[in-house]
PAZAPA-4460 file (N, C-alpha, C; in steps of 0.05 Angstrom, whole numbers, plus 32768, in hexadecimal, padded with zeros to 4 digits):
% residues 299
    n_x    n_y    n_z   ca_x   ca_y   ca_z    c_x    c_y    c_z   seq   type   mol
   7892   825D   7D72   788B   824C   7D88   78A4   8248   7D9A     1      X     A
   789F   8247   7DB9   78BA   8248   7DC4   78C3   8227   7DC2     2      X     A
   78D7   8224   7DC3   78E7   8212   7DC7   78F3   8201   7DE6     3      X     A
   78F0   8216   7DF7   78F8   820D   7E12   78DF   8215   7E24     4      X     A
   78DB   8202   7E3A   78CD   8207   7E4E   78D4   8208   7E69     5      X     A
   78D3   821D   7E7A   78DA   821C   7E9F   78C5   8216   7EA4     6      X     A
   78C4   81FD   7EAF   78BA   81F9   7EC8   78C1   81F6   7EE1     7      X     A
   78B5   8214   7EF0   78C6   820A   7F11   78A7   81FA   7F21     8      X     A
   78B7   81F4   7F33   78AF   81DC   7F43   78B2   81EB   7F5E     9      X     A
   7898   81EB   7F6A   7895   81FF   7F7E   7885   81E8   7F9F    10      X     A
   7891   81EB   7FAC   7880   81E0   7FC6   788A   81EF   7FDD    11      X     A
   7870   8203   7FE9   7875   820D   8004   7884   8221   8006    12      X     A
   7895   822B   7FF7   78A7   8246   7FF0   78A5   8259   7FE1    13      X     A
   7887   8265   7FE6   7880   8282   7FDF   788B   8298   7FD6    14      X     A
   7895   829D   7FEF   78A7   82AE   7FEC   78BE   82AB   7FDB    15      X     A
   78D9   8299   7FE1   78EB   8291   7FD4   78DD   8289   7FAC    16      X     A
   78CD   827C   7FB0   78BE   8275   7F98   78BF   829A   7F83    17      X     A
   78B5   82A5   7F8E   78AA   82C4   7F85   78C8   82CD   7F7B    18      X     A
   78E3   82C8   7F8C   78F9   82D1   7F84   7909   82C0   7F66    19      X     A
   78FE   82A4   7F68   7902   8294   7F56   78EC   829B   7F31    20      X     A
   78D7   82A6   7F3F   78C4   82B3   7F21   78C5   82C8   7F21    21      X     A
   78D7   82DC   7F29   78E1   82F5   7F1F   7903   82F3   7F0E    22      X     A
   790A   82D7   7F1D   792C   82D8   7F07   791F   82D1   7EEC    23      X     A
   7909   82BD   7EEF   7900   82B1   7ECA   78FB   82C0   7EB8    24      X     A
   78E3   82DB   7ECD   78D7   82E6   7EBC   78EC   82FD   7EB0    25      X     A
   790A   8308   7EC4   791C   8316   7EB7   7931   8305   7E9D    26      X     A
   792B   82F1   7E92   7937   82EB   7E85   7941   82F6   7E6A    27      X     A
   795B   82FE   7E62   7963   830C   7E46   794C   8303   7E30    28      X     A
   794A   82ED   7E2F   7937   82DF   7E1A   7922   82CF   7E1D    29      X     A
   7910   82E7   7E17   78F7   82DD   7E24   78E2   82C5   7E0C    30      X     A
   78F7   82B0   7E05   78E0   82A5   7DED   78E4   8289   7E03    31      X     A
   78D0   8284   7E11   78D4   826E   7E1D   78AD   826D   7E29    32      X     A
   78B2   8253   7E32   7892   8256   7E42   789F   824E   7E5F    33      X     A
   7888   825B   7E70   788B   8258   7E92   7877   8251   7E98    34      X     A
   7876   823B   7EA9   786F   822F   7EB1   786E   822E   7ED3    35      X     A
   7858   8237   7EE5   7864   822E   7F02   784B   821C   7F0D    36      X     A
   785E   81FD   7F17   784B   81EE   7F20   7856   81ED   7F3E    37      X     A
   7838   81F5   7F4A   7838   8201   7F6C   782B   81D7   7F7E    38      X     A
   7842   81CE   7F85   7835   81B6   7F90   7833   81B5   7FB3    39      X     A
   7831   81D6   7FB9   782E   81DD   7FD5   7818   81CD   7FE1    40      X     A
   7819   81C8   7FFA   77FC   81C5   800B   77EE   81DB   8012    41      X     A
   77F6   81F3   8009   77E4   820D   8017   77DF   821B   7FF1    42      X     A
   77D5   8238   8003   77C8   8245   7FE9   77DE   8264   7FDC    43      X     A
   77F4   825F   7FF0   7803   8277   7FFA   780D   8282   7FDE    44      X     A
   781D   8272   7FCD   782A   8275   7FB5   7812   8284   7FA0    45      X     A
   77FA   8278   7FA2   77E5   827A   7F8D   77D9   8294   7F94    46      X     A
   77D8   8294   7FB3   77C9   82B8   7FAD   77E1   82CD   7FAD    47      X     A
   77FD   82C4   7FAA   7810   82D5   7FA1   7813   82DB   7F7A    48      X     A
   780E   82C5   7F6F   780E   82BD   7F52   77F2   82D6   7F50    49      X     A
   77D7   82CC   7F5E   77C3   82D9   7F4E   77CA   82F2   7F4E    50      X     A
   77D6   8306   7F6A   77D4   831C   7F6C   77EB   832B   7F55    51      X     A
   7807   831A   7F57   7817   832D   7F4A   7821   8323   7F34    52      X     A
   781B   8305   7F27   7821   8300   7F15   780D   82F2   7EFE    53      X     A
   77F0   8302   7EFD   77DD   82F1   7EFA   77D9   82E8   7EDA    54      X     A
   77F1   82EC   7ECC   77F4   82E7   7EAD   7806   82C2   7EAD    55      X     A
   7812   82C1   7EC2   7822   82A2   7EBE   780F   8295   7EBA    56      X     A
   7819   827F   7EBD   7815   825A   7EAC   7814   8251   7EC8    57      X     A
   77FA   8243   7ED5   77FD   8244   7EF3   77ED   822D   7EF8    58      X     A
   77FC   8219   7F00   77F1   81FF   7F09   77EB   81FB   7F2C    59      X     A
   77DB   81F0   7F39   77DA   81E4   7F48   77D6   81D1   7F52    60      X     A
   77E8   81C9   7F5F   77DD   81A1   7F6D   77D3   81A2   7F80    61      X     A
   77CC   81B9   7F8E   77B9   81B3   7FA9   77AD   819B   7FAD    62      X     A
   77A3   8190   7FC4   77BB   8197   7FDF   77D7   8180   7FD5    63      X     A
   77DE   817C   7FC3   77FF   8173   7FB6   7805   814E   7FB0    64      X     A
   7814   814F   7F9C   781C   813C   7F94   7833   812F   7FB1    65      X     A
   783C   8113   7FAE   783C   810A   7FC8   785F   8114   7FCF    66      X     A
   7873   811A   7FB2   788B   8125   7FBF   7896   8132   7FA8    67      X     A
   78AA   8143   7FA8   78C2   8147   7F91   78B7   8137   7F7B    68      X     A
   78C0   811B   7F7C   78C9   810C   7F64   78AB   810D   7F57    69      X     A
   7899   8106   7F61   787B   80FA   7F57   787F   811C   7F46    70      X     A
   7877   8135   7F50   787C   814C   7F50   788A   8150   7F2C    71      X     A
   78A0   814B   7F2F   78B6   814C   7F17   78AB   813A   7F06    72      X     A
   78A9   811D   7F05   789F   8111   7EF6   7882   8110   7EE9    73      X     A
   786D   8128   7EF4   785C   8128   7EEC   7863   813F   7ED3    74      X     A
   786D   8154   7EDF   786D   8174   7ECE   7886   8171   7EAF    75      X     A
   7898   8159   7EB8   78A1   8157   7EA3   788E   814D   7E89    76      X     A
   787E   8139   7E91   7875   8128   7E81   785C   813F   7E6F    77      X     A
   7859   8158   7E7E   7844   8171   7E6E   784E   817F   7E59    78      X     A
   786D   8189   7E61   7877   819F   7E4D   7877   8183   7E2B    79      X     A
   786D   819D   7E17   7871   819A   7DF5   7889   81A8   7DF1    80      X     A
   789D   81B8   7DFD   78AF   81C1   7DF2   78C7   81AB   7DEA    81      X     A
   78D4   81AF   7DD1   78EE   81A1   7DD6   7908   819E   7DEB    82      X     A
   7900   81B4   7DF9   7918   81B9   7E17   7906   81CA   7E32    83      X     A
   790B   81B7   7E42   7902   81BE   7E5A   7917   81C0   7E6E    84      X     A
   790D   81CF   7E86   7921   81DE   7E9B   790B   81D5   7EB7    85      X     A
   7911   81BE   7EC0   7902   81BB   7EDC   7910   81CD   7EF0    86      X     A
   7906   81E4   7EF5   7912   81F5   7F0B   790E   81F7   7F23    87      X     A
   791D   8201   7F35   790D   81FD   7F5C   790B   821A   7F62    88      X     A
   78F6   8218   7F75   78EA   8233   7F77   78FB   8243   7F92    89      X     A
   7914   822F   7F95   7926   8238   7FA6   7936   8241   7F9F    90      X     A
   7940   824A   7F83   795A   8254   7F70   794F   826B   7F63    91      X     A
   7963   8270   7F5B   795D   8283   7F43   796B   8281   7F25    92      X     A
   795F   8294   7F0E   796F   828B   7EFD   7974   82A8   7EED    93      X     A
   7996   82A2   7EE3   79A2   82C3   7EE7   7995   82C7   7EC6    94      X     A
   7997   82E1   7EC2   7985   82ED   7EAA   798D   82E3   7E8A    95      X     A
   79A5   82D5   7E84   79A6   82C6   7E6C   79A8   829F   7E71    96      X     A
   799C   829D   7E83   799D   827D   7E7F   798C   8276   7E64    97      X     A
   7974   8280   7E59   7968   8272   7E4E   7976   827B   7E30    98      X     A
   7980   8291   7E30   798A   82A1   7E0E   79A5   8284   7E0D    99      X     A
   79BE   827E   7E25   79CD   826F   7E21   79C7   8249   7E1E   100      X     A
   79A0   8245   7E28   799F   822C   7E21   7996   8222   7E06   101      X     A
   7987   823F   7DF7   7984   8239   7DE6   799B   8239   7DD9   102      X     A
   79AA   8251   7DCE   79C0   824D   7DC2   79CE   8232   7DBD   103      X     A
   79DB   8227   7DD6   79E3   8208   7DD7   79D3   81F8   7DC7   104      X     A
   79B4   81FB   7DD5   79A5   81E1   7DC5   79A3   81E5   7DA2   105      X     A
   79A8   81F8   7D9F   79AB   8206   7D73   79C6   8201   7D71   106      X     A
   79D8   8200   7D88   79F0   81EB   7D7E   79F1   81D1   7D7A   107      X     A
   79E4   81C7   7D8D   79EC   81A9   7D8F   79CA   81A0   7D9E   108      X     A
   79C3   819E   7D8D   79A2   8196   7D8A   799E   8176   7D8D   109      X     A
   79BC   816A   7D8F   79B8   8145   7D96   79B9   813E   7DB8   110      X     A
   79C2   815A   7DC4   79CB   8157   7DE2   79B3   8147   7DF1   111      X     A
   79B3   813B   7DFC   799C   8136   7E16   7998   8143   7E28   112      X     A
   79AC   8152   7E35   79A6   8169   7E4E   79C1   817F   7E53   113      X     A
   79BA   8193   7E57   79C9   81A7   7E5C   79CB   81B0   7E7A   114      X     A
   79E1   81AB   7E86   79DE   81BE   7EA1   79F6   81D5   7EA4   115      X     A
   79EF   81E5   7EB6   7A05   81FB   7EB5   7A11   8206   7ED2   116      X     A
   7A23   820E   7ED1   7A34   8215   7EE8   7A19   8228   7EF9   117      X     A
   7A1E   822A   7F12   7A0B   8249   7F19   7A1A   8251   7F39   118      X     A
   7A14   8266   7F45   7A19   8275   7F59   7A11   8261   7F73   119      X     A
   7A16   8264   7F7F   7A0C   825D   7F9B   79FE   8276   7FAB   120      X     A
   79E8   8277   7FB9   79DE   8289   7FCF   79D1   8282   7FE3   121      X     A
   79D2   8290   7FF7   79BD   8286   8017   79B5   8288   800F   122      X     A
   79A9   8277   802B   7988   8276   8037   797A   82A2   802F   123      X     A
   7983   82B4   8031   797F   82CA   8030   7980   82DD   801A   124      X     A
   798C   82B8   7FF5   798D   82CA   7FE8   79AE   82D4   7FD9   125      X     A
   79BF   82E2   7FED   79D3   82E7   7FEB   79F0   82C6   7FEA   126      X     A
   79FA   82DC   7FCF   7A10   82C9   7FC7   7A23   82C2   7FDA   127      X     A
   7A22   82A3   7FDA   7A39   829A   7FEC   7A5D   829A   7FDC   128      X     A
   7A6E   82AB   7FF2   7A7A   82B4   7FE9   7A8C   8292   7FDD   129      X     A
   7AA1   829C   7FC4   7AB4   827C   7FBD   7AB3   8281   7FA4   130      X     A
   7AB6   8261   7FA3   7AB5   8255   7F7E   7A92   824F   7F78   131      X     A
   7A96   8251   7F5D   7A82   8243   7F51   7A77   8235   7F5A   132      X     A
   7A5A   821E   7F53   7A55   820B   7F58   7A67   81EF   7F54   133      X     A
   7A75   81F4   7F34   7A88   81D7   7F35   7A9E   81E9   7F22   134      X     A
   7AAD   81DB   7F1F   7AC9   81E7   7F1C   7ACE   81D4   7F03   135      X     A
   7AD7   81DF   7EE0   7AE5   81D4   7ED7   7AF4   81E3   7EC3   136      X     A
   7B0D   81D5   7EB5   7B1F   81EA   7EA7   7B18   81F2   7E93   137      X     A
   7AFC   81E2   7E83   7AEF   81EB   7E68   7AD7   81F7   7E6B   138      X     A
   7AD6   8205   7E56   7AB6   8214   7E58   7AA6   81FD   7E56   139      X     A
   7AA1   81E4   7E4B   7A95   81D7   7E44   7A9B   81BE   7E4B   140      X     A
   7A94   81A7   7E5A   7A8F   818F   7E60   7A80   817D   7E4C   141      X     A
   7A82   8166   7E4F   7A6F   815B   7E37   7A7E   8138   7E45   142      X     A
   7A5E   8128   7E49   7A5E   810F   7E59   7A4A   8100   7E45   143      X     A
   7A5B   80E8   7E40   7A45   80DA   7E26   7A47   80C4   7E37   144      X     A
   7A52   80B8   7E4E   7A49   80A5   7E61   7A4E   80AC   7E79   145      X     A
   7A36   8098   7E85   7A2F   808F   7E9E   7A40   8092   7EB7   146      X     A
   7A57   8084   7EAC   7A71   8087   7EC0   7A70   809F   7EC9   147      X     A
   7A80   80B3   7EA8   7A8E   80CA   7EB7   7A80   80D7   7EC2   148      X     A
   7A66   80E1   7EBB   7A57   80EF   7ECA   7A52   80E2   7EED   149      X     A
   7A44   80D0   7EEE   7A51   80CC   7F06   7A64   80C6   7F18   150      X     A
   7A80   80C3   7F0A   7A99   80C5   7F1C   7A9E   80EB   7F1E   151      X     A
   7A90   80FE   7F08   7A94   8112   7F0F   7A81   811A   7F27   152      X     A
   7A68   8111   7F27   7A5A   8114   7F45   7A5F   810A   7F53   153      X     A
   7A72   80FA   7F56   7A7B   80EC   7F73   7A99   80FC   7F84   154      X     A
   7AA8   8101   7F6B   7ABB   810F   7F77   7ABB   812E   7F7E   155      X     A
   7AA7   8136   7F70   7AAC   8150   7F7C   7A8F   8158   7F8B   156      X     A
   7A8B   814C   7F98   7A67   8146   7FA7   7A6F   8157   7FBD   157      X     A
   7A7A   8169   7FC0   7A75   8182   7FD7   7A6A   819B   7FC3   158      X     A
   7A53   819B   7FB9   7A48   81A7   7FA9   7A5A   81AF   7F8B   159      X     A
   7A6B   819B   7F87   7A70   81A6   7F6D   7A6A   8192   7F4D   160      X     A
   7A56   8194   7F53   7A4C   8188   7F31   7A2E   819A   7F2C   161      X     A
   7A24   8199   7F0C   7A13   81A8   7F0A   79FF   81AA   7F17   162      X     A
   79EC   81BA   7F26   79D8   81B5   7F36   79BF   81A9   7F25   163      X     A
   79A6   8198   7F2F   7994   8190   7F20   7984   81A4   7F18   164      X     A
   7977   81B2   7F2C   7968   81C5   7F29   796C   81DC   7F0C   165      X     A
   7988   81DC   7EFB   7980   81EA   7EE9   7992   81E1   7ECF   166      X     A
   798D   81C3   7ECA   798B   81B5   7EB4   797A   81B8   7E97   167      X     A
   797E   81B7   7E88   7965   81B7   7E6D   796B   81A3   7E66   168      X     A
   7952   819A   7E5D   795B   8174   7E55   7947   817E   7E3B   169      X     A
   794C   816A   7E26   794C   8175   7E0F   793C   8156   7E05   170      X     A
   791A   815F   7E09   7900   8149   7DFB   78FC   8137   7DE4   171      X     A
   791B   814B   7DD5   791B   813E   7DB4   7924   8125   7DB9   172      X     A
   793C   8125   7DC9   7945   8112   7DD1   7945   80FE   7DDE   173      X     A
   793F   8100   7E05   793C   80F3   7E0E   7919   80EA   7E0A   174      X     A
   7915   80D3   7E1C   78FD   80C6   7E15   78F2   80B9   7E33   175      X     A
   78DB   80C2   7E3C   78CD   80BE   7E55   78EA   80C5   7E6C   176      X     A
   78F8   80DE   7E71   7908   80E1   7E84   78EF   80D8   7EA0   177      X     A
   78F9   80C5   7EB0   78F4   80C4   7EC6   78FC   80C0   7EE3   178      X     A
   78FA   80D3   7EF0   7913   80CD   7F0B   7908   80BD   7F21   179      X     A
   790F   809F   7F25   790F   808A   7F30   7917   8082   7F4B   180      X     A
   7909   808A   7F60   7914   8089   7F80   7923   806F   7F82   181      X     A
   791E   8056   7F77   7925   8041   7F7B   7941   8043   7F79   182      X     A
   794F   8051   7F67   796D   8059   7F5E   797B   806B   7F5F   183      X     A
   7978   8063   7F87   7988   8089   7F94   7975   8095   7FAC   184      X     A
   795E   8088   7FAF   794B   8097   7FBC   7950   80B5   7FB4   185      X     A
   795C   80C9   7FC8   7958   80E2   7FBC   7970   80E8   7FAC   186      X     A
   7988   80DA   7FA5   7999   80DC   7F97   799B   80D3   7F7B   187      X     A
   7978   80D3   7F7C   7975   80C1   7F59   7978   80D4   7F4B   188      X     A
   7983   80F1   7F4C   7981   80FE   7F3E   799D   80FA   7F23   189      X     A
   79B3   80EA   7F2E   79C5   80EB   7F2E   79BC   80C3   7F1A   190      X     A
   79B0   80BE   7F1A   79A7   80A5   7F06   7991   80AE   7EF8   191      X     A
   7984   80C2   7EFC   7975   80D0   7EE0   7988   80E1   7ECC   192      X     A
   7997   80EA   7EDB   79B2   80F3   7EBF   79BC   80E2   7EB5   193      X     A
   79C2   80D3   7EC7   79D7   80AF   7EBC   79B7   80AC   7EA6   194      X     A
   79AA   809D   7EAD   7994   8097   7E96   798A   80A1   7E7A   195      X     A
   7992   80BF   7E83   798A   80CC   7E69   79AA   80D5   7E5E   196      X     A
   79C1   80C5   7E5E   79CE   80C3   7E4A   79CB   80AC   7E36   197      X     A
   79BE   80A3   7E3F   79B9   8087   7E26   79AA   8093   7E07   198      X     A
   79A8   80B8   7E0E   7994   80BE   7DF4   79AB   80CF   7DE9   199      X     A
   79BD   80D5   7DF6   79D1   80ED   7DEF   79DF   80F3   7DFD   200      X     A
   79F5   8105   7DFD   7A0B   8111   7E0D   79FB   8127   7E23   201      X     A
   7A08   812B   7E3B   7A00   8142   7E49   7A16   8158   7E4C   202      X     A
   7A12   816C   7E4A   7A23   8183   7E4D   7A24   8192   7E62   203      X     A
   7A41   819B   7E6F   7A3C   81B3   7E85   7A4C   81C9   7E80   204      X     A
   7A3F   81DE   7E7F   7A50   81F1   7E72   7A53   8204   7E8A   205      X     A
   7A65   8216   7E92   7A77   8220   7EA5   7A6C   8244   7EA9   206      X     A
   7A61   8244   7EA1   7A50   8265   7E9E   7A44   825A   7EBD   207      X     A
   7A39   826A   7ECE   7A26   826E   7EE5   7A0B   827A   7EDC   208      X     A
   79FE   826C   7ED4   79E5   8274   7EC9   79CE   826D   7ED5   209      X     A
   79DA   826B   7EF7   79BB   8264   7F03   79C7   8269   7F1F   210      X     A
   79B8   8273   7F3C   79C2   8277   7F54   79B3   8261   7F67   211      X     A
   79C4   824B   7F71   79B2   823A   7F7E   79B5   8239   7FA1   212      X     A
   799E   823B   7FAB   79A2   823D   7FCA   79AD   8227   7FD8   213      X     A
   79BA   822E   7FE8   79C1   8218   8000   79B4   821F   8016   214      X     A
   799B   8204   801E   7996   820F   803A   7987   81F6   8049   215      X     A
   797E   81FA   8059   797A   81DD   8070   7964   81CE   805A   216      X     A
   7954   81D4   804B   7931   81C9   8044   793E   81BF   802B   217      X     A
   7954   81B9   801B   7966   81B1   8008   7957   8190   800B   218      X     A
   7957   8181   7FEF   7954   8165   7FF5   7968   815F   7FFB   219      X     A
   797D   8163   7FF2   799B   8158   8001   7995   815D   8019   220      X     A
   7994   817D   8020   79A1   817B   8042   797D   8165   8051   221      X     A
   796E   815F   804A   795F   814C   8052   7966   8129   804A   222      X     A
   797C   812C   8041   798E   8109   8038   7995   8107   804C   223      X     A
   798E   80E1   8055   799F   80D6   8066   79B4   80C1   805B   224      X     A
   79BC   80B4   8075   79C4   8094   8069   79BF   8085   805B   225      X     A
   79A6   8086   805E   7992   8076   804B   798D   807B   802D   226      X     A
   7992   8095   802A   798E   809F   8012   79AB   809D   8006   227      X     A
   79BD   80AC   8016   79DA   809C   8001   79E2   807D   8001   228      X     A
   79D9   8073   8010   79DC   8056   8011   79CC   804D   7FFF   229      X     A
   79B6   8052   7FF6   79AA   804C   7FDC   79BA   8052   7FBC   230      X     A
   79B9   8066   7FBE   79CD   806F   7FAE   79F3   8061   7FA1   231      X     A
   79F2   8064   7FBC   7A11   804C   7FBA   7A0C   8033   7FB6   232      X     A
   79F4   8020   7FB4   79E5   8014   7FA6   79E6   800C   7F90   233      X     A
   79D7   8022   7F89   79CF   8026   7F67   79EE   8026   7F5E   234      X     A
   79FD   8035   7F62   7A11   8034   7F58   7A23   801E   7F50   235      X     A
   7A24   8008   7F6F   7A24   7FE8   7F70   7A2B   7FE3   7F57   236      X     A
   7A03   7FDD   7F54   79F8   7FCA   7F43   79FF   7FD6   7F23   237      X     A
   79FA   7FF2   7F24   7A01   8001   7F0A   7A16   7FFC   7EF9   238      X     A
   7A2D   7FFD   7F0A   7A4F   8003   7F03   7A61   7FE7   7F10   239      X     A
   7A5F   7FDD   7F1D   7A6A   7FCC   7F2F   7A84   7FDD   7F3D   240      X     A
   7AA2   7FCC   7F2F   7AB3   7FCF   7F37   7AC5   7FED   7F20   241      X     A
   7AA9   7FEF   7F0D   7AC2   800B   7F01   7AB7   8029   7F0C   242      X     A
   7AAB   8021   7F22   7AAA   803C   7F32   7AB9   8035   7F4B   243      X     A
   7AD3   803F   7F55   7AE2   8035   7F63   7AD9   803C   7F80   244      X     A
   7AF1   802C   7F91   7AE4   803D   7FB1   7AEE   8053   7FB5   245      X     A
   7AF9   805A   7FAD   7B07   8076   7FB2   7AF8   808B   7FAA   246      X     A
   7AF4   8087   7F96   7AD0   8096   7F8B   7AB6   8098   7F9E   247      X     A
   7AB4   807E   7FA5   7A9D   807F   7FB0   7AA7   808C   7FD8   248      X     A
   7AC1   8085   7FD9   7ABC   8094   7FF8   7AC7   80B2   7FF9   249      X     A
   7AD4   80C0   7FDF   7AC7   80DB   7FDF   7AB6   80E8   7FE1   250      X     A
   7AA1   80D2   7FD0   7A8D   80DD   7FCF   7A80   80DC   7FEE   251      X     A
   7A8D   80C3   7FFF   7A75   80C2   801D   7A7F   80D6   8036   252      X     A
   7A99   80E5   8025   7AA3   80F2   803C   7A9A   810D   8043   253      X     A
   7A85   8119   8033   7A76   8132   803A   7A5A   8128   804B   254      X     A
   7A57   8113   8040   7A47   8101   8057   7A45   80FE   8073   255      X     A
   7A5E   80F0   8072   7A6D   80ED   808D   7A69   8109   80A0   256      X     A
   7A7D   811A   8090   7A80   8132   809E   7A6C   8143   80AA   257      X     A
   7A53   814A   809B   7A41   8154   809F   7A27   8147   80AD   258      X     A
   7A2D   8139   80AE   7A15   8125   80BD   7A1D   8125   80DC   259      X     A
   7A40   811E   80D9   7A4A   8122   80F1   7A46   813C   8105   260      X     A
   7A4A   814F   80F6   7A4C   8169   8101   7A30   816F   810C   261      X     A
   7A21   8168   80F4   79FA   816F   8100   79F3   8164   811A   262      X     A
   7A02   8141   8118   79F2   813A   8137   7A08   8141   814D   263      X     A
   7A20   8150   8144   7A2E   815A   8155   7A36   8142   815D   264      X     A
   7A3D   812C   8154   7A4D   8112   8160   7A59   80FA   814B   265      X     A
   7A64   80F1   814F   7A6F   80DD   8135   7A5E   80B8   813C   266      X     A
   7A55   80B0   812E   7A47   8096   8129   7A5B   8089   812A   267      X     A
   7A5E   8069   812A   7A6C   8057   8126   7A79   8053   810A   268      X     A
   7A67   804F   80F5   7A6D   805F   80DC   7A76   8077   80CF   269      X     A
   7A77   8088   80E6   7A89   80A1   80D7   7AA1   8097   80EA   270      X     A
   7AA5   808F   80F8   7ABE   8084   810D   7AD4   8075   80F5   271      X     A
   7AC1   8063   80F2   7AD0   804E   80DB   7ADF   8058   80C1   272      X     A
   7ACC   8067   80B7   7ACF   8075   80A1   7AEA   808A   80A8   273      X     A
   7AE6   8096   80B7   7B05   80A8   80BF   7B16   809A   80C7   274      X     A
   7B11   807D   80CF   7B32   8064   80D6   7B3E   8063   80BF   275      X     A
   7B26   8054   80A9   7B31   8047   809A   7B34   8053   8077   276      X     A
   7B19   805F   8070   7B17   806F   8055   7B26   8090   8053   277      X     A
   7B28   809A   8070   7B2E   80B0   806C   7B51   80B8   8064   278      X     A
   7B5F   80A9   8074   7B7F   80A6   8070   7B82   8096   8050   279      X     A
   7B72   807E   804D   7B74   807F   8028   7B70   808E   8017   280      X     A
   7B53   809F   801F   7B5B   80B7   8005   7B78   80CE   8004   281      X     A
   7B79   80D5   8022   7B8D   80E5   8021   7BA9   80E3   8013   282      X     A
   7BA6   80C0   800A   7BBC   80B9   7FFF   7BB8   80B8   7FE5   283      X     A
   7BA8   80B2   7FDB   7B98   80AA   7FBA   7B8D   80B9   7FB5   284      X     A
   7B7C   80CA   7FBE   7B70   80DC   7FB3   7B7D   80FD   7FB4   285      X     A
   7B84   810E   7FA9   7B92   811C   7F94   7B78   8134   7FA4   286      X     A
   7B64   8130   7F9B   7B4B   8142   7F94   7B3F   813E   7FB0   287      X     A
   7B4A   812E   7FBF   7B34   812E   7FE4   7B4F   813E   7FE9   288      X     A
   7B69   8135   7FEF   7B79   814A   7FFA   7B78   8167   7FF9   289      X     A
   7B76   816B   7FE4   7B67   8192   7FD5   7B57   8198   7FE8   290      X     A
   7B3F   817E   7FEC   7B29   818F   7FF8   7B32   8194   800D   291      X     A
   7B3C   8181   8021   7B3C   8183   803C   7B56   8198   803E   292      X     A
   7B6D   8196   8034   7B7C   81AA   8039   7B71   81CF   8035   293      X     A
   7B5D   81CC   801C   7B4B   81E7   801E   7B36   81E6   8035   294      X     A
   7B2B   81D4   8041   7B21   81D9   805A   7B2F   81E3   8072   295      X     A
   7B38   81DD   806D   7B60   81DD   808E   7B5E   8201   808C   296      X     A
   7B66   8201   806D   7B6E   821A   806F   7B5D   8232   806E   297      X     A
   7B42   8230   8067   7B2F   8241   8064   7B23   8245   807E   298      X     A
   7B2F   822F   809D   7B29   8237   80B9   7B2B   8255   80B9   299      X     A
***
C-alpha cells in the first residue's frame, strides 16, 4: 500500500498544470498515489486529463470551491495515506522527490512535515539563473518551535525559506492540519507550519527536489498591505515582544520595495519606512546589509 499521496491543486492552468503531471508521473519511485484535484471554472484541464492521461485519480469541483484555502482544506481532509504532498499545478517536481521523502519519513517517522530546498523557474519554465531557494550550511534543518521557524521566514523572506507548495506533512502525526485566513490572510501559510509544530519537529533538508515558478498569478505576488499587515498581526498576538523589530522590518522590506517599484512611486509608508527602519537595519542587521550590498552589486 503506498504510503504517500500528491495531491496537486489545480485552478485555470492547463497547460502549466500538464507540465506539473508529467514531473509526478516521472518520478524515480513510483509507489505513491496521485491525485489531481482540478478546482478550475472551465473544462480545459479535464478534456486534457481525459485525452492524454485517462488512467489518473481525477477530481473535479466544477464550477469551484470559493478559493485556495477552502480548496486545500478540503483535499487534505480526503487523502488515507500517512504523508501527503499538497502540490501546485504551477511547479514541478524533480524525479526523486518522492524516493527522498520517503526515505526521511523511515527515518524519522515522528516528524510533522518535511520541506525541501528546490530550483526556481519562469513564467516559461526555464531556471532562474542564482542560488537555491534558501540557503543553509547543513544538509538538514530541524525546527521544534514556533519562533525559529518563523524568525527563519522573516529574515530571509526574499524567497528564501522552504516553499509551501512542496511540503509532506506527515497524518500520523499531525491532527485536522487546517490553514486559517484569520491568521495571515494569505500568509497563513506561515501559521499552519507554526501550528503543526505542536505535533512534532519540521524538517528542511537542502537537496532541490522541486522547481518552483515565479510569476505575476503567485498568491504572494497577489499580497497586499492588508495581507502582511494581518500577518504582522498574528505574529503580535502570537509572539509579542520575542519576535523583535528588526525581524519583523526585514521582513517588511521586500514589501516596501516591491510594491514601490510596481506602482512606480513610493507611499507615505514606504517614505517612512526608508527614514526611519531602513538606516536601523543597516546597522543591526548583519543579514539586510548582505542583501542590499548583493543587490548594489548584481546592478
Amino acid at each position: 500500500m503506498a504510503e504517500l499521496t500528491v495531491v496537486l491543486m489545480c485552478h485555470n492552468r492547463p497547460l502549466l498544470a500538464v507540465g506539473a503531471i508529467r514531473s509526478i508521473l516521472a518520478q524515480s519511485n513510483g509507489n505513491f498515489r496521485f491525485l489531481v484535484s482540478d478546482n478550475s471554472s472551465n473544462h480545459e484541464l479535464k478534456k486534457i486529463v481525459d485525452s492524454d492521461f485517462p488512467t489518473l485519480e481525477y477530481i473535479s469541483w466544477f464550477p469551484g470551491l470559493p478559493d485556495f484555502f477552502t480548496h486545500f482544506n478540503t483535499m487534505i481532509r480526503k487523502v488515507d495515506t500517512p504523508l501527503v504532498v499538497m502540490f501546485h499545478d504551477d511547479d514541478r517536481l524533480e524525479p526523486d522527490y518522492v524516493k527522498r521523502i520517503l526515505e526521511l519519513y523511515h527515518e524519522m517517522p515522528y516528524v510533522a512535515g518535511i520541506g525541501t530546498n528546490c530550483f526556481q523557474i519562469d513564467g516559461r519554465g526555464e531556471r532562474v539563473p542564482g542560488d537555491l531557494w534558501f540557503e543553509s550550511p547543513n544538509a538538514t534543518e530541524v525546527f521544534s518551535d514556533p519562533k525559529g521557524l518563523v524568525l527563519r521566514q522573516l529574515k530571509l523572506d526574499l524567497g528564501r525559506a522552504a516553499p509551501f507548495s512542496n511540503y509532506a506533512y506527515n497524518l500520523n502525526v499531525v491532527k485536522d492540519p487546517t490553514l486559517d485566513l484569520s491568521k495571515g490572510r494569505n500568509y497563513c501559510d506561515v501559521s499552519f507550519l507554526a501550528g503543526i509544530l505542536r505535533f512534532g519537529p519540521i524538517i528542511w533538508i537542502n537537496e532541490p527536489l522541486a522547481s518552483v515558478r515565479v510569476h505575476d498569478s503567485n498568491i504572494g505576488s497577489d499580497s497586499g498591505v492588508r495581507d502582511y499587515k494581518a500577518f504582522l498581526t498574528w505574529i503580535r498576538l502570537e509572539f509579542g515582544n520575542a519576535i523583535s523589530r528588526t525581524s519583523v522590518d526585514e521582513y517588511r522590506w521586500p514589501r516596501v520595495y516591491f510594491s514601490s517599484a510596481k506602482r512606480k512611486r513610493y507611499s507615505f509608508a514606504a517614505i517612512k519606512y526608508l527614514l526611519f527602519a531602513f538606516p536601523r537595519l543597516m546597522v543591526c542587521s548583519r543579514s539586510f546589509r548582505g542583501k542590499i550590498f548583493k543587490k548594489l552589486f548584481a546592478q
